[in-house]
C-alpha positions in Angstrom: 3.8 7.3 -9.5 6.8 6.1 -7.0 6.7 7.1 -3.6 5.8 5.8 -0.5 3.0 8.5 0.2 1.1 5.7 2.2 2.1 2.6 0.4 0.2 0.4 -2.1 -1.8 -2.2 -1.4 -1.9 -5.1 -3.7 -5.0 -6.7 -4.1 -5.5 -10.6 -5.4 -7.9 -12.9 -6.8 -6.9 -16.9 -7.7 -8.6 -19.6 -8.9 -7.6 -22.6 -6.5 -4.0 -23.7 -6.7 -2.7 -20.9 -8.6 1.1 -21.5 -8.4 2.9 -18.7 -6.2 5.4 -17.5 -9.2 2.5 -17.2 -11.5 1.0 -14.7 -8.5 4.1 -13.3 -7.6 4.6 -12.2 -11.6 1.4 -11.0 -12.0 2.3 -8.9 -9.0 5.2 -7.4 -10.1 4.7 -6.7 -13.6 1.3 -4.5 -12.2 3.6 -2.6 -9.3 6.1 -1.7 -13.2 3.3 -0.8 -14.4 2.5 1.8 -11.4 6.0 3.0 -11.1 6.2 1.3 -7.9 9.2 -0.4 -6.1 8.0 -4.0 -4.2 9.0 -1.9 -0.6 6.3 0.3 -1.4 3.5 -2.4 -0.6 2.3 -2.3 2.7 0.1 -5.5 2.1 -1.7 -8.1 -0.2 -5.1 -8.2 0.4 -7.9 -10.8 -0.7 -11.6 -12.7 0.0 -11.6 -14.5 2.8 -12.2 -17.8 0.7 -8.9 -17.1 -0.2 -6.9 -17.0 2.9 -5.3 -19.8 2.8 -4.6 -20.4 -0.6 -0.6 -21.2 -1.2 0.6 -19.3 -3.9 -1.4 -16.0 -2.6 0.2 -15.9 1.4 3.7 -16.9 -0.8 3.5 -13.9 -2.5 2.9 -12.0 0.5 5.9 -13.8 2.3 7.7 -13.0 -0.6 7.3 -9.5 -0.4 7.3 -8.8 3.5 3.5 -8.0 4.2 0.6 -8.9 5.8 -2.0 -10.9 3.6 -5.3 -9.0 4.6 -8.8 -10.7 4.2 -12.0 -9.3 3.8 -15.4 -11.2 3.9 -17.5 -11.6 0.7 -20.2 -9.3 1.5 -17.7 -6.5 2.6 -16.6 -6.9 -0.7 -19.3 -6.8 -2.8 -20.4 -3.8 -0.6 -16.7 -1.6 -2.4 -17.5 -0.2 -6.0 -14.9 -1.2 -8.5 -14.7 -0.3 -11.8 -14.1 -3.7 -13.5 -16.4 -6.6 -12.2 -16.7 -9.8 -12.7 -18.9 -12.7 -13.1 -16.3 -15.4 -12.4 -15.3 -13.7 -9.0 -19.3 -14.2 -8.3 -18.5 -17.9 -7.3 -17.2 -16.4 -3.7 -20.1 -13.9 -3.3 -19.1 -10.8 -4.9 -18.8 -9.4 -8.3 -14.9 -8.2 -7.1 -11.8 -9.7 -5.9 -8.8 -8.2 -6.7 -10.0 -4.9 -7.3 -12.4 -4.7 -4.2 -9.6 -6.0 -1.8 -7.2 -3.4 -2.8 -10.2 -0.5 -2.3 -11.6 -2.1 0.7 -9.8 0.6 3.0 -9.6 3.4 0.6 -7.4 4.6 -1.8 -6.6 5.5 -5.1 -7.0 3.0 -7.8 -3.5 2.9 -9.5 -3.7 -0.3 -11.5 -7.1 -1.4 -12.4 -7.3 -5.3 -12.4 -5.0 -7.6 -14.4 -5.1 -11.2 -15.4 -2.3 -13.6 -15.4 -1.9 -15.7 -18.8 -1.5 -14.3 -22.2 0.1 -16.6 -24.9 -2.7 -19.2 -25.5 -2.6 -19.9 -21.7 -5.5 -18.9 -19.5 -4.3 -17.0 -16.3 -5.4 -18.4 -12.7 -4.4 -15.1 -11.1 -6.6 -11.7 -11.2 -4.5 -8.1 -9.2 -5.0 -4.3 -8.7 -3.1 -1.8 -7.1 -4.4 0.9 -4.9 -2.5 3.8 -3.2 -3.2 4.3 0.1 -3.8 7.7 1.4 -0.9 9.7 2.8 -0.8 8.5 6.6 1.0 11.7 7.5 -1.7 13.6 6.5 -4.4 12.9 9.3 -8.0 12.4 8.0 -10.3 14.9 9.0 -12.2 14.9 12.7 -16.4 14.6 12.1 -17.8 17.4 13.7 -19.1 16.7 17.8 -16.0 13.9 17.6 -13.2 15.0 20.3 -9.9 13.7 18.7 -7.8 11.1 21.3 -4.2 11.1 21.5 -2.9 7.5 20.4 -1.1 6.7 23.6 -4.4 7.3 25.7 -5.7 4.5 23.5 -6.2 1.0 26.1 -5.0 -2.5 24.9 -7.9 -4.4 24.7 -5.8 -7.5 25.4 -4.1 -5.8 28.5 -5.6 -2.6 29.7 -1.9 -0.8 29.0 -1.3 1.5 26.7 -1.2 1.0 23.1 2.3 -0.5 22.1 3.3 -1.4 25.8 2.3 -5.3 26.8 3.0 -7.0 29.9 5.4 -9.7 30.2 4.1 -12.3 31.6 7.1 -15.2 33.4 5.5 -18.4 33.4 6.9 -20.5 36.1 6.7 -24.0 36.1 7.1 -26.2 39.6 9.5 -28.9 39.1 9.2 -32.1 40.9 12.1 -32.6 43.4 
């Protein structure tokens, strides 16, 4: 299961102050367990409650990728194979698994629990591969397909990619 056929998305669930190793090891020993090399993730996703916990935008850091939120009731609007009554505490029955499967995907590691040995674990994570990005998705029918550089900046009105630079000038006193 290696490859980079549209990269992996990890998602997380913590419990408040979960350390950043503790998500961080979680995370790696599920991306062993998928046959896939850290590179491969394109991002660590999670609830919005979440955002701004430590140890889950360390592990992003850590590995080079955007941490993604998702509100609650997006999430608890994804089907996931494994929910959760604890994860219930920040409106949905999913984290870790829902996160990972809120764009799509291919469930590749169902959700894991940090812990084991007498300790209880603080961190929950699932993997999902993305769909092959090469491979566009198909058009809906009566939808006229737009070429990606015809596609307007919202922030600039220039094409996609292309921003302004904008010189500030400041007047000195003299």
């Amino acid at each position: 299961m290696t490859g980079r056929a549209g990269g992996f998305v990890v998602g997380v669930g913590a419990r408040r102050g979960a350390p950043a190793d503790e998500v961080l090891g979680l995370i790696r020993e599920a991306l062993r367990e998928a046959g896939a090399p850290a590179g491969s993730v394109v991002a660590v996703a999670t609830v919005a409650a979440k955002a701004r916990e430590p140890g889950i935008a360390a592990a992003a850091a850590a590995l080079g990728v955007p941490l993604r939120t998702y509100a609650a009731a997006e999430l608890a609007r994804v089907p996931v194979p494994h929910p959760s009554a604890a994860a219930a505490v920040v409106g949905t029955s999913s984290v870790a698994e829902a996160a990972a499967l809120a764009d799509g995907g291919e469930l590749v590691v169902g959700k894991r629990k940090s812990g084991g040995q007498g300790r209880p674990g603080a961190v929950t994570c699932a993997i999902v591969r993305r769909a092959d990005s090469s491979t566009p998705e198909p058009v809906p029918p009566g939808v006229e397909p737009v070429a990606p550089d015809m596609i307007s900046d919202v922030n600039d009105g220039g094409p996609v990619g292309q921003h302004r630079r904008h010189r500030h000038h400041r007047k000195e006193n003299l």
